[in-house]
ROVEXZA-232893 format. One record per residue (C-alpha): residue number from 1; residue in one letter; x, y, z. Coordinates in steps of 0.001 Angstrom, whole numbers, plus 524288, in hexadecimal, padded with zeros to 5 digits. Example, Ala and Ser with C-alpha at 12.3 -4.5 7.8 and 13.67 -1.06 7.14 Angstrom:
[rec 1, A, [8300C, 7EE6C, 81E78]];
[rec 2, S, [83566, 7FBDC, 81BE4]];
//
This chain:
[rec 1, X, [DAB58, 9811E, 32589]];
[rec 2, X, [DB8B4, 979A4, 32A7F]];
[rec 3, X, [DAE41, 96C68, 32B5F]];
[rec 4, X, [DAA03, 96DE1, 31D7A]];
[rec 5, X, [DB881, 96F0B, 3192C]];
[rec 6, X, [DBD94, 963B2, 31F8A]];
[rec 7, X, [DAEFB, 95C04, 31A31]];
[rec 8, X, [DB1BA, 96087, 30B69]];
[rec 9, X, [DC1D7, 95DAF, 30CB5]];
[rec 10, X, [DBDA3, 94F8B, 3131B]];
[rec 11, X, [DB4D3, 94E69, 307BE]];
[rec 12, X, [DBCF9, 9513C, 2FD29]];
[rec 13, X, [DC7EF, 9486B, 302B8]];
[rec 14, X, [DC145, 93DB1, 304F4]];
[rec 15, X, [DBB8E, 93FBE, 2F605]];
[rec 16, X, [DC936, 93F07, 2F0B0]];
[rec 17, X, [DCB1A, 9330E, 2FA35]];
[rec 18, X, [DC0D4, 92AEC, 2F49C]];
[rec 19, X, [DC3FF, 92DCC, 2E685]];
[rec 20, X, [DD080, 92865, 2E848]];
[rec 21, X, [DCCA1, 91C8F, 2EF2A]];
[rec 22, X, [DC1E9, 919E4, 2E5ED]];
[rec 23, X, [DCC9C, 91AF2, 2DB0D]];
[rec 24, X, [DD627, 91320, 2E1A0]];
[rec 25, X, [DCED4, 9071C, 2E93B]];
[rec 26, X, [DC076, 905E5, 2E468]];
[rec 27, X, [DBC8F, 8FE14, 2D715]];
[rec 28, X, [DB750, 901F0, 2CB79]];
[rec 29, X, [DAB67, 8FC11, 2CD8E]];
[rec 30, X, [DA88C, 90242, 2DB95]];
[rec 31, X, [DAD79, 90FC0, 2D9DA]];
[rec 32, X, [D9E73, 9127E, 2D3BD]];
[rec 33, X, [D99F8, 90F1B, 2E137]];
[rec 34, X, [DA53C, 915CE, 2E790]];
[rec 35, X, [DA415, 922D2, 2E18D]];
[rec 36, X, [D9690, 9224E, 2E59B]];
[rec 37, X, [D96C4, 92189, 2F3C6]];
[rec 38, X, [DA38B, 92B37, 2F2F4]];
[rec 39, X, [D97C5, 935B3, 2ED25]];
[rec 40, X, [D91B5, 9312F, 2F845]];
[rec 41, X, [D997C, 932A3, 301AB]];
[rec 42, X, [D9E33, 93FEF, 2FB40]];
[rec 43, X, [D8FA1, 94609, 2FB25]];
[rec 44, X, [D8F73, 9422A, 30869]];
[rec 45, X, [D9A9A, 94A56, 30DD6]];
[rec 46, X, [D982B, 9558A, 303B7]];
[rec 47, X, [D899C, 955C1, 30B66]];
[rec 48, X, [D90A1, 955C3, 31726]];
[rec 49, X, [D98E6, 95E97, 313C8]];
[rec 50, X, [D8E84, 96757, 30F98]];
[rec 51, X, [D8747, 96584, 31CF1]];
[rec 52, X, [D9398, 9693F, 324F7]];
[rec 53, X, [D90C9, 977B1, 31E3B]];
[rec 54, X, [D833D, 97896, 31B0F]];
[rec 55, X, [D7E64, 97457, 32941]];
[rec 56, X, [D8461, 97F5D, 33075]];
[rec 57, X, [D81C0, 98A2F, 3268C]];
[rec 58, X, [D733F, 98646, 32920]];
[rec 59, X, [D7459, 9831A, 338BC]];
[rec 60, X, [D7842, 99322, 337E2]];
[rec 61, X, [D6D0F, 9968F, 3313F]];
[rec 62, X, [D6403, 99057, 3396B]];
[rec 63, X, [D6A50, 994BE, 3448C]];
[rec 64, X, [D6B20, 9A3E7, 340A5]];
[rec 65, X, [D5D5C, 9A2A9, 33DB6]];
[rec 66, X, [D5833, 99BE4, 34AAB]];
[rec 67, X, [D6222, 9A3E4, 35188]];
[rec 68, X, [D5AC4, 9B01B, 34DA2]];
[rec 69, X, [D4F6A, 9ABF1, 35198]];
[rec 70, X, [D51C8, 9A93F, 36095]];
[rec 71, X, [D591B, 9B497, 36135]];
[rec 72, X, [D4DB9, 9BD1D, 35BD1]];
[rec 73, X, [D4565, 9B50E, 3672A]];
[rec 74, X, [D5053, 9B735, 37166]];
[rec 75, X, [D5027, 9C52D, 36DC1]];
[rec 76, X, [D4034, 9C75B, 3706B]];
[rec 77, X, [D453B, 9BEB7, 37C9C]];
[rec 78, X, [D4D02, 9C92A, 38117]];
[rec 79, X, [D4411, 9D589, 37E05]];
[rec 80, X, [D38CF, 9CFE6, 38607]];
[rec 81, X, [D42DC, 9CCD0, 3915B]];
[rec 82, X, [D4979, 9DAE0, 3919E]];
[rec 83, X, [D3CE1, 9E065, 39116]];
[rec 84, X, [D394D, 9D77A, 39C74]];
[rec 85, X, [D436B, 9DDC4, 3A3C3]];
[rec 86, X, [D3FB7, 9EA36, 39F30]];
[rec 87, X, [D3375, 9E9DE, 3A5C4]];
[rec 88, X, [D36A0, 9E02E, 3B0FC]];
[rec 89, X, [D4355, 9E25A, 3B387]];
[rec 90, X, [D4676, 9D223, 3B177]];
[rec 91, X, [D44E5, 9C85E, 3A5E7]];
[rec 92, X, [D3979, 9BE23, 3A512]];
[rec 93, X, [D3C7A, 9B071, 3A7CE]];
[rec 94, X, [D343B, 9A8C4, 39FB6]];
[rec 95, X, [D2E8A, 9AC7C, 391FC]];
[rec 96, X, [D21AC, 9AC6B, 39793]];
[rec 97, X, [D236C, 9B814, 39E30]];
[rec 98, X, [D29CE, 9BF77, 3957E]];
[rec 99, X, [D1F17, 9BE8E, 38AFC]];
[rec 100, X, [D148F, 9C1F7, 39671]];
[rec 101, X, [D1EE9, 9CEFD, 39956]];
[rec 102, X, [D1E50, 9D128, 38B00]];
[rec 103, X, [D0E13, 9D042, 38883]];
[rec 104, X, [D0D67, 9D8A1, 39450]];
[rec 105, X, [D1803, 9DF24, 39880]];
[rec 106, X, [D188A, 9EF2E, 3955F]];
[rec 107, X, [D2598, 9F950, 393E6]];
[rec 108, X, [D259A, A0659, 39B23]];
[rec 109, X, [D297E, A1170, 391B6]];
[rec 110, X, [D2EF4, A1BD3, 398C1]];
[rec 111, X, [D36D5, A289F, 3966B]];
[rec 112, X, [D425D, A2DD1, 39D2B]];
[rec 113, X, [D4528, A3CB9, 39F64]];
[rec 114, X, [D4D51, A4596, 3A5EE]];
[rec 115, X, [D4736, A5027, 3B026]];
[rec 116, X, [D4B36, A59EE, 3B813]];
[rec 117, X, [D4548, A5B8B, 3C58E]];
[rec 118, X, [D485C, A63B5, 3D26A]];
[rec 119, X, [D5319, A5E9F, 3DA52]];
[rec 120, X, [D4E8F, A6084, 3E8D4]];
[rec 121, X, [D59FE, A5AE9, 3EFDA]];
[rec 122, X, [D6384, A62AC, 3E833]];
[rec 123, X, [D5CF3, A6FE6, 3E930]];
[rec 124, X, [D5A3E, A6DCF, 3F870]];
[rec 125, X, [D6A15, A6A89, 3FA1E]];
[rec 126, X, [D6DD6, A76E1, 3EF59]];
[rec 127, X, [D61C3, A8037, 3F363]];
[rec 128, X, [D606E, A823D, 3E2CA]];
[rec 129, X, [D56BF, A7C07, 3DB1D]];
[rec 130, X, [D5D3A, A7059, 3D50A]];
[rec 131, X, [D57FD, A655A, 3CB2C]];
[rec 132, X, [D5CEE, A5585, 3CA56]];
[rec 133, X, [D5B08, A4E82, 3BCF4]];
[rec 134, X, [D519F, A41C9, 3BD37]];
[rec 135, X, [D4C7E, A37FD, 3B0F7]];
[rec 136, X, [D3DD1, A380A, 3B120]];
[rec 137, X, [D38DD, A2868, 3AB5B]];
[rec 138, X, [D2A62, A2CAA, 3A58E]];
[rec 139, X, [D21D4, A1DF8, 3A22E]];
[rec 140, X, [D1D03, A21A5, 39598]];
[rec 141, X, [D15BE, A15D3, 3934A]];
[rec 142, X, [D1651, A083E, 39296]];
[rec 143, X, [D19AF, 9FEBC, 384F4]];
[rec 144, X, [D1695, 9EE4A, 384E3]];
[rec 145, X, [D22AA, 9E742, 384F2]];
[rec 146, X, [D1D8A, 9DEAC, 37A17]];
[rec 147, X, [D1A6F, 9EA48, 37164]];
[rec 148, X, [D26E8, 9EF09, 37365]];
[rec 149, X, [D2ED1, 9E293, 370FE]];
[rec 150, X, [D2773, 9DC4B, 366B3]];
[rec 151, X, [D1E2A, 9E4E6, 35F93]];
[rec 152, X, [D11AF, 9DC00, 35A83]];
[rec 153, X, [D1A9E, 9CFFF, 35CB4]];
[rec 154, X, [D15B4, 9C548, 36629]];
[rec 155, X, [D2217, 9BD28, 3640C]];
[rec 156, X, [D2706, 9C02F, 372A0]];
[rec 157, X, [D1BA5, 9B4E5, 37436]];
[rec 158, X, [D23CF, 9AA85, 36F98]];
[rec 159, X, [D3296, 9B04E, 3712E]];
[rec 160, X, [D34C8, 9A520, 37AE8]];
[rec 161, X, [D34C9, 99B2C, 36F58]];
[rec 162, X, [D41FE, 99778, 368EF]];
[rec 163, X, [D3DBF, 99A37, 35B00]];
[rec 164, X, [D4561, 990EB, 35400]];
[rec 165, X, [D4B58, 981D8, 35541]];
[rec 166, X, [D470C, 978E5, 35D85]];
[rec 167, X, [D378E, 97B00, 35E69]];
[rec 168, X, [D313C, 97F31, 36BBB]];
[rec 169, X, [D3D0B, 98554, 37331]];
[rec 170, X, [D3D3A, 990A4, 37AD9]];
[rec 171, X, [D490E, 99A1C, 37FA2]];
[rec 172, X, [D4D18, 998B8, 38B8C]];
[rec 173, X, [D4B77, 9A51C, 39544]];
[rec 174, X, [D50A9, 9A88B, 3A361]];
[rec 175, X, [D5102, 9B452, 3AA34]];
[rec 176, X, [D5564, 9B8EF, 3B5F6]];
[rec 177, X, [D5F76, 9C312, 3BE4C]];
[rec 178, X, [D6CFE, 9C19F, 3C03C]];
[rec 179, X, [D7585, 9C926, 3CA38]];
[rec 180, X, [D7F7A, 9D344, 3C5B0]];
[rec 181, X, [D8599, 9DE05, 3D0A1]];
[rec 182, X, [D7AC4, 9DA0B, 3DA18]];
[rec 183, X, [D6E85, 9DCE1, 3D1ED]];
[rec 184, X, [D654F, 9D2FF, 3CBD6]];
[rec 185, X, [D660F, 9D3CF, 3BBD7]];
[rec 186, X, [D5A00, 9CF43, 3B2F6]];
[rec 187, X, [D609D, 9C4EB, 3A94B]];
[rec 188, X, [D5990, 9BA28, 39F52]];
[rec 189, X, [D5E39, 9B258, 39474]];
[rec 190, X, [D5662, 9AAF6, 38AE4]];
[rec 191, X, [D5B60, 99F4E, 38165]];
[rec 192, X, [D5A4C, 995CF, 3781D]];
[rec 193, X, [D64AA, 98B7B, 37578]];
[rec 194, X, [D6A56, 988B0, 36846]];
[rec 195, X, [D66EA, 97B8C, 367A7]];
[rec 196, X, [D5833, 97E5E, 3698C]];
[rec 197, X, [D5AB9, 98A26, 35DF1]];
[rec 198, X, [D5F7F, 97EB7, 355F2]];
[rec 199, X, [D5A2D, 974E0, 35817]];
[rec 200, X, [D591E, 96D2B, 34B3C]];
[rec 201, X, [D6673, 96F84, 346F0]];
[rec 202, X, [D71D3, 96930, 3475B]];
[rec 203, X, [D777E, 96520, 35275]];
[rec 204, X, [D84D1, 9671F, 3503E]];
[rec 205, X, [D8303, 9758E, 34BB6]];
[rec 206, X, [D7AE6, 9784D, 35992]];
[rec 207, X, [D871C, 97330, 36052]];
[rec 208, X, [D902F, 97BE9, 3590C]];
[rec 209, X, [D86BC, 98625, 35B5A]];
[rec 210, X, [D8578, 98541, 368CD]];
[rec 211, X, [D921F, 985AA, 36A04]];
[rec 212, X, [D93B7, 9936A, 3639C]];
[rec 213, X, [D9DB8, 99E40, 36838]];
[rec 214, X, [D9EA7, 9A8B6, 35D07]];
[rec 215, X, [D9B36, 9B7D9, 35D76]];
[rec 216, X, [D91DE, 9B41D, 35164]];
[rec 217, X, [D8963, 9A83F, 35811]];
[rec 218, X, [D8005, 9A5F4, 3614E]];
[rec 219, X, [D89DF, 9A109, 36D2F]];
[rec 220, X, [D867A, 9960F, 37715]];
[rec 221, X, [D7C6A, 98C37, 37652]];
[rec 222, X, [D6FC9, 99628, 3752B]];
[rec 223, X, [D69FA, 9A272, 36FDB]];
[rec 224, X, [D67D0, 9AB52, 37C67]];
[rec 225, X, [D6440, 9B8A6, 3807B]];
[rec 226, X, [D674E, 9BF08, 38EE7]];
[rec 227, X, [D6E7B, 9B815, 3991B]];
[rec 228, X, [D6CF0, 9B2EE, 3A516]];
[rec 229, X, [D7AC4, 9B411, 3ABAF]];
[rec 230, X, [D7D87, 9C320, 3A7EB]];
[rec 231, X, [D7550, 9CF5E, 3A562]];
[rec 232, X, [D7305, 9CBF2, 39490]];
[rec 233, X, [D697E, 9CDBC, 38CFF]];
[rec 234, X, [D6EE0, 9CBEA, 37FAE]];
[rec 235, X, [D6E5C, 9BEE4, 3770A]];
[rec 236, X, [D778C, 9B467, 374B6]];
[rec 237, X, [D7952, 9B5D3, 36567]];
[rec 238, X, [D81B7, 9C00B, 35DAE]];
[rec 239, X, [D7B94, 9CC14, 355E0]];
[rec 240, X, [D7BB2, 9C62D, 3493C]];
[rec 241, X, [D6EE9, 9BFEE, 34D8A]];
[rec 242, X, [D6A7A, 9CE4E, 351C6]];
[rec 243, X, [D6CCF, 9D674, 35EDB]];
[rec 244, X, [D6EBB, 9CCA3, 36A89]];
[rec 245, X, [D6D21, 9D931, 3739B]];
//
């Protein structure tokens, strides 16, 4: 907004500059021609002036859109991998492995009960018949992973694929453990850079993009869920795009 000020108070200035020199210096005769490369020149910086706005009212509507669309990718990203861990107790480290884990891979269903049972210890050491508390874990069954995360949907197949800007990119994945009080911790993190989101846009606006610190943007140079330096699962962007949990 401040640029498009300072264009349309340059503009009008140098307007009221012209007029006066064309008044004051040019002849009769060549004012004709004068007056029309002033139009010209006038249509020019009114075009630019309208470009200053218009460009960056439609950079954030592309970007809003494509934004949503990674993160509804980075968010089928995620299921798979914490139901990787589920089941493994790690995440996958390629793609290819997570969609074999997901064609094949099944949940256990189980219930959880309190019981009652003798206490044998207890009613040796007392000489009464005593009774300790324990949680009984029944496997009721077993449920595919891929039923469970995405119904009749086969598009874990292709998650891997940035689905918009520049054509034939994939995210970027990692996994791995990292050491807190001793023990090993399952981490991953998978990405996709602005720049690649963006790709046919203008290069200015990726800059200032990239460069993003606000509670209401994307911030840093990529869209990104999980971590790989600290125990996070979450995503990069804020909740006006959805949940990032």
């Amino acid at each position: 907004m401040l640029t498009f000020i300072l264009i349309a108070v340059g503009v009008i200035l140098l307007t009221v500059l012209l007029v006066k020199l064309i008044d004051k210096f040019i002849p009769a005769k060549a004012k004709p021609f004068v007056t029309i490369a002033l139009w010209a020149l006038i249509i020019f910086l009114g075009y630019q002036t309208y470009m200053s706005i218009y460009e960056p009212i439609q950079f954030n509507k592309v970007k809003k859109k494509r934004y949503a669309k990674v993160i509804e990718s980075l968010i089928d990203i995620r299921d798979a991998q914490l139901a990787h861990k589920t089941v493994t107790g790690k995440f996958a480290k390629d793609f290819d492995g997570l969609v074999k884990f997901i064609d094949t891979a099944e949940f256990t269903i189980t219930q959880r009960k309190d019981s009652t049972i003798p206490d044998e210890e207890m009613t040796k050491r007392y000489g009464v018949e005593m009774t300790k508390e324990i949680i009984v874990i029944d496997t009721l069954g077993f449920e595919s992973v891929k039923d469970s995360l995405f119904k009749n949907s086969d598009r874990y197949k292709t998650m891997m694929n940035v689905p918009v800007g520049k054509e034939g990119e994939k995210f970027k994945m990692q996994a791995g453990f990292i050491q807190q009080n001793g023990i090993n911790i399952p981490v991953f993190e998978a990405s996709v850079k602005k720049n690649v989101i963006l790709d046919d846009q203008n290069r200015d606006l990726i800059i200032q993009e990239n460069q993003v610190v606000s509670v209401d943007g994307v911030n840093g140079d990529k869209l990104k869920v999980g971590s790989m330096e600290e125990v996070n699962t979450t995503g990069n962007w804020p909740k006006t795009y959805g949940s990032n949990e």
